[in-house]
C-alpha positions in Angstrom: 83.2 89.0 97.6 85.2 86.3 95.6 86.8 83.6 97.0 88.7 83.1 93.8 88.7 85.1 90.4 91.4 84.6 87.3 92.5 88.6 86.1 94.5 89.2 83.1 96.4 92.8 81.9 98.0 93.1 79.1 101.3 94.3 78.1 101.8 97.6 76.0 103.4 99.4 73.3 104.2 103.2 73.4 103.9 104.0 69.7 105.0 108.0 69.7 106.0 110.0 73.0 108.8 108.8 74.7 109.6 110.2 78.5 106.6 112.2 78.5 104.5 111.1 80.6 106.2 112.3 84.1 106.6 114.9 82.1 102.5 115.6 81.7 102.9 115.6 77.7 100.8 113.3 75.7 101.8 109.8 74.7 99.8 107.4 72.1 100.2 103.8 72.9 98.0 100.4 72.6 97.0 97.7 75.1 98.8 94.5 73.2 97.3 90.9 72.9 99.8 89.5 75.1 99.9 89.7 79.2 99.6 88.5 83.0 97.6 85.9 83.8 96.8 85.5 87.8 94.5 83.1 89.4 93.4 84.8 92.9 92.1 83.1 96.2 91.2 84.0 99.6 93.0 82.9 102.8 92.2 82.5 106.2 95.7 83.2 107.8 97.0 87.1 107.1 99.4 86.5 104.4 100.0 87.0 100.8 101.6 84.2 98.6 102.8 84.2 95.3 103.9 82.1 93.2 105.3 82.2 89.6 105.2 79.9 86.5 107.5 81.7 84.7 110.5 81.3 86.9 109.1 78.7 88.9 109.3 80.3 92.1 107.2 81.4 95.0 106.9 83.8 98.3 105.6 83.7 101.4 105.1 87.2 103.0 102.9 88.2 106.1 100.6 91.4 105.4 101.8 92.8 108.5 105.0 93.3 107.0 105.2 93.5 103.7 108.6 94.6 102.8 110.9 94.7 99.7 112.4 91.7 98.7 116.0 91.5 97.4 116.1 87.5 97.2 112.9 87.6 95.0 113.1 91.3 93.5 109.9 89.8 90.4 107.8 89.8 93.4 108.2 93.0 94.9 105.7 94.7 91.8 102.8 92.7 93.7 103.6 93.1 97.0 104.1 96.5 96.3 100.7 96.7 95.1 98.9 95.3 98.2 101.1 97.4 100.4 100.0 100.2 99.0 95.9 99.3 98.8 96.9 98.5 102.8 98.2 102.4 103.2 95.3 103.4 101.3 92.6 102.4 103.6 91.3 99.4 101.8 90.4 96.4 103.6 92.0 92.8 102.4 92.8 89.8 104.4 95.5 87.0 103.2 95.2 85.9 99.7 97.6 83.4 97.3 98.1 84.6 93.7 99.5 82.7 91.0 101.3 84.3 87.8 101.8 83.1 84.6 102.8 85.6 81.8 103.0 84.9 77.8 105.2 88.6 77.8 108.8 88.1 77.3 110.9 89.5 79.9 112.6 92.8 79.5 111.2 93.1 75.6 110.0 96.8 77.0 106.5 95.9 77.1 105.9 96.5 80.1 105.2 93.1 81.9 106.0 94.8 85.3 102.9 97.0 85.1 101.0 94.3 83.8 101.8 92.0 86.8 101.2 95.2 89.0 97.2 95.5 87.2 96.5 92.0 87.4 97.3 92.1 90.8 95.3 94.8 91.7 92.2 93.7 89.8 92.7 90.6 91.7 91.9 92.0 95.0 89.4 94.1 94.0 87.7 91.1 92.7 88.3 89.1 96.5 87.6 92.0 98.4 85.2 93.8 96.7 87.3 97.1 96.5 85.6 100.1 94.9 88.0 102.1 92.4 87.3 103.4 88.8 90.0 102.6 86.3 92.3 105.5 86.4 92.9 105.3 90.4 93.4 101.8 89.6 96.3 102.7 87.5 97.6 105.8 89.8 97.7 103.1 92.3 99.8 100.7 90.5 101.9 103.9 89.0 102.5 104.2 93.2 103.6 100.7 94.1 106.1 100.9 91.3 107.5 104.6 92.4 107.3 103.7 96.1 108.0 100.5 96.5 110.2 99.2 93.5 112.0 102.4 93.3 111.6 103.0 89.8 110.0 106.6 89.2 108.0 106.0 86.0 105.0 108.0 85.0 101.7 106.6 84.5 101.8 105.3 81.0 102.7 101.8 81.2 99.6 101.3 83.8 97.5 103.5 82.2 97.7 102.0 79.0 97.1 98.4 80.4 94.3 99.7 81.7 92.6 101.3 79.3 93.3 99.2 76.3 90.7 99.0 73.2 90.6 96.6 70.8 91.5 98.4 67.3 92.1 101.7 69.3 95.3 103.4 70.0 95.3 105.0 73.3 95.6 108.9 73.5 97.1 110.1 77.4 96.9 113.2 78.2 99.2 113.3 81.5 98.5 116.7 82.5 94.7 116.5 82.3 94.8 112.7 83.3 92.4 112.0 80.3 92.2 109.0 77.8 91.0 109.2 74.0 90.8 106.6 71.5 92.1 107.1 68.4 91.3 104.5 65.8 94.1 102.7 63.8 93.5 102.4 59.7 92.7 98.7 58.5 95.5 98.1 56.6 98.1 99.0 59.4 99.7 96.7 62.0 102.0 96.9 65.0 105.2 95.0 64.6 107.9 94.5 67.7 111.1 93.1 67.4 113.0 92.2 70.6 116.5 93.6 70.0 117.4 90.6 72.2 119.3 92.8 74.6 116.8 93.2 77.5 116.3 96.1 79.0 116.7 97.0 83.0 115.3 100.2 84.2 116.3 100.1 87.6 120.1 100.2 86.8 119.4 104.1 87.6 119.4 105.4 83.8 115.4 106.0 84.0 115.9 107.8 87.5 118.7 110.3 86.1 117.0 111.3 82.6 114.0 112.0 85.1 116.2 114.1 87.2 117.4 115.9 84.5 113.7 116.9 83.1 112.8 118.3 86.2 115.4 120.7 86.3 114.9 121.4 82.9 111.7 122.5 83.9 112.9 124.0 87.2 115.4 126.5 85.5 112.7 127.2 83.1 110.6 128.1 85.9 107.8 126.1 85.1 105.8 122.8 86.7 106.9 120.4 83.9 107.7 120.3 80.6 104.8 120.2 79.3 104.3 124.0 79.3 107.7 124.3 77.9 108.6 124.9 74.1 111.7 125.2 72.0 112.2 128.4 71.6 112.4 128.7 75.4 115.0 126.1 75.7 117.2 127.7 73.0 116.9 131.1 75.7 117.4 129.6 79.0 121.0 129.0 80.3 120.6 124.9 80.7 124.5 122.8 80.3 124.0 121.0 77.3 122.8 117.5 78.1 119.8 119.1 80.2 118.9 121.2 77.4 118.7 118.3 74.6 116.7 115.8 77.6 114.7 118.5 77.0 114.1 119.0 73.4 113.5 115.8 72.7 110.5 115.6 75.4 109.0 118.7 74.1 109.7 117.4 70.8 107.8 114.1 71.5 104.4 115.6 72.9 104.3 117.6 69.6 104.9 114.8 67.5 102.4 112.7 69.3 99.5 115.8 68.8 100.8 115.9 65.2 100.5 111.5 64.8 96.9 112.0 66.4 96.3 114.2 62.9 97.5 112.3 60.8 95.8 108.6 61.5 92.6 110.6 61.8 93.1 111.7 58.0 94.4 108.3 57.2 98.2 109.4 56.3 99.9 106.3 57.6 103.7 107.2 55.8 103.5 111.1 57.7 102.4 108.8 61.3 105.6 106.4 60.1 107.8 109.6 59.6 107.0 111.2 62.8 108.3 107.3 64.3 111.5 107.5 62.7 112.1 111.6 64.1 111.2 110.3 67.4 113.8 107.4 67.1 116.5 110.2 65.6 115.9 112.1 69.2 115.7 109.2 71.1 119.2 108.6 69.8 120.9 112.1 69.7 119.0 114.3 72.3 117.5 111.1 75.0 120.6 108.7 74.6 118.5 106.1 75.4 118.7 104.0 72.2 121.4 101.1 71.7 123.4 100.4 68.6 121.4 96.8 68.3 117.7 99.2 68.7 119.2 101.5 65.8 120.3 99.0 63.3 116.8 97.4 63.8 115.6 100.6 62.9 117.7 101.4 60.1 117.0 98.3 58.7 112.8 99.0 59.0 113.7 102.1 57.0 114.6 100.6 54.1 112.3 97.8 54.0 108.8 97.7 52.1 105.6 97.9 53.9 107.3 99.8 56.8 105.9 102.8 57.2 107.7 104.1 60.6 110.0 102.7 63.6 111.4 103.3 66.7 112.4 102.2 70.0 109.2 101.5 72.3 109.3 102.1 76.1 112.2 103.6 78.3 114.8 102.5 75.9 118.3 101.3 77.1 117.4 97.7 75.4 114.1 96.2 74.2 112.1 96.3 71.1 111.2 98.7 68.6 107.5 98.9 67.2 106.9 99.8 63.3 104.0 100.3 61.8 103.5 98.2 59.2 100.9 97.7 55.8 98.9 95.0 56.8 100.1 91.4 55.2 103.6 92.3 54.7 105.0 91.2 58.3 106.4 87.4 56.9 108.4 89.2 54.3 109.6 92.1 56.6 110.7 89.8 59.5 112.2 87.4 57.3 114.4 90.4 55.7 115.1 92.4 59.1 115.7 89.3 60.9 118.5 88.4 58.4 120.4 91.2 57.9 120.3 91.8 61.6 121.9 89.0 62.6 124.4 89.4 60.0 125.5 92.9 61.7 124.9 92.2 64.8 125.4 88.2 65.6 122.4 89.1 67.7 118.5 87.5 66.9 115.9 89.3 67.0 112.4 87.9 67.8 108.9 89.4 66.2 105.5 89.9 67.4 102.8 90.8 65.3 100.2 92.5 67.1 96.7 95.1 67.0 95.7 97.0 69.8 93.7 94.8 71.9 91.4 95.6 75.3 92.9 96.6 78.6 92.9 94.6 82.1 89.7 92.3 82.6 88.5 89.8 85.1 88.3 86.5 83.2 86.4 84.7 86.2 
């Protein structure tokens, strides 16, 4: 055992497959260079504390009642995390946790998952806890379902988790599998923050989740994932159902196809498979915004893009494009203006390459 360790877990960008992993379809996504940062010590008295540099608050919270918060909802993804290694039989005593973050807030990168990894990492590091990295994640994927009330799948965990450095990640949510898939040299990740932040507890995430499962259920099938589009064109589903629906099915297929074509090195049929998924993210998901689809638009006619689309539950955020390596200046300097000149919004960039997952830094 520790009596202090420093964790770190990176952010993440989903790159194709959108709302499928609850739906045990395949995503590809990357580990990012940016994260959580938490230095971790023991206690003697039987409670957790936490503190925050970003917001420059703390908590106080006995173990023997860890509880959500509504005061201080940004602690509830830790606290939710040691509740649940608590109901899972693992042993900790009272330990104080300190966060700092270099992820901006609601950009859809996931910095929730990230804080919930850290944090996990951070007790097994104290306490000496013995899980491999997937149960790790599974765990953190239950804090956030359980606890914080938002019913996400396993991606944003997994892929903080099981980030490579050059790799993108290939999950396979039925099989709960992970494969690397390398990214071409001359090819970059590029995020702009729309500037509207995302919220996915406002209850849109919940209902398009509702809404897959009957899919499924009237289909008479487990998930989605065994569904395919000629089914959905036979089966009696209302309208809105039916196109949740197509676009999952849609995305898993585009993901298998994207897996293809990096591995023969055809970066503008990976870019075109981005821009499809953004189309049904817009018309069959609804869970684009007008700001996310000018960003896109604008990607579209830019050189050096090859592909874009909006990254992570949607509703707000950043998109992701994959860009020819060296032309991000120009690109940002051409998107950013015209974007603020149709919008009045600004967006913000970060350049990034798929970097390793969670880690103990000390």
């Amino acid at each position: 055992m520790s009596e202090t360790t420093t964790t770190f877990a990176p952010g993440r960008v989903e790159i194709l497959g959108n709302h499928t992993d609850y739906n045990l379809g395949f995503v590809l996504s990357a580990a990012i260079h940016l994260g959580v940062t938490i230095e971790a010590s023991r206690l003697s008295e039987e409670i957790l504390e936490i503190s925050s540099e970003t917001n420059q608050r703390s908590i106080s919270i006995e173990l023997s009642n860890l509880r959500p918060l509504t005061e201080d909802a940004w602690a509830n993804y830790p606290v939710g995390v040691i509740k649940v290694l608590l109901a899972s039989g693992f042993r900790l005593s009272g330990m104080r946790l300190n966060i700092s973050s270099d992820l901006p807030l609601g950009a859809g990168l996931s910095s929730s998952a990230a804080l919930e990894v850290a944090t996990a990492l951070a007790a097994k590091a104290l306490f000496d806890l013995e899980f491999e990295k997937m149960r790790l994640a599974q765990l953190c994927q239950k804090a956030e379902n359980e606890f914080v009330g938002v019913q996400s799948g396993l991606l944003d965990q997994a892929s903080s988790v099981f980030g490579k450095s050059h790799q993108l990640i290939l999950l396979d949510f039925l099989n709960v599998t992970v494969e690397t898939v390398s990214l071409p040299a001359n090819a970059s990740l590029l995020l702009l923050n729309s500037g509207v932040p995302h919220q996915l507890t406002g209850g849109e995430y919940n209902e398009r989740r509702k809404q897959c499962m009957l899919a499924a259920k009237s289909l008479g099938i487990k998930s989605l994932r065994d569904a395919t589009l000629a089914q959905l064109e036979s089966v009696p589903l209302d309208e809105v159902t039916r196109r949740r629906a197509i676009h999952v099915v849609g995305e898993s297929d585009r993901v298998l196809q994207g897996v293809q074509a990096l591995r023969s090195n055809r970066l503008q049929a990976f870019g075109d498979l981005m821009f499809a998924s953004h189309v049904s993210s817009q018309i069959n998901f609804e869970n684009s915004t007008s700001y996310l689809d000018v960003l896109v638009d604008l990607a579209r006619k830019t050189p050096g893009v090859f592909g874009s689309r909006l990254t992570g539950g949607g509703f707000g955020g950043s998109t992701v494009s994959l860009i020819q390596a060296g032309y991000a200046n120009e690109i940002v300097r051409t998107i950013s203006l015209e974007y603020h000149k149709m919008t009045g919004a600004n967006c913000s960039a970060i350049l990034t390459e798929p970097s390793e997952g969670a880690r103990i830094l000390s």
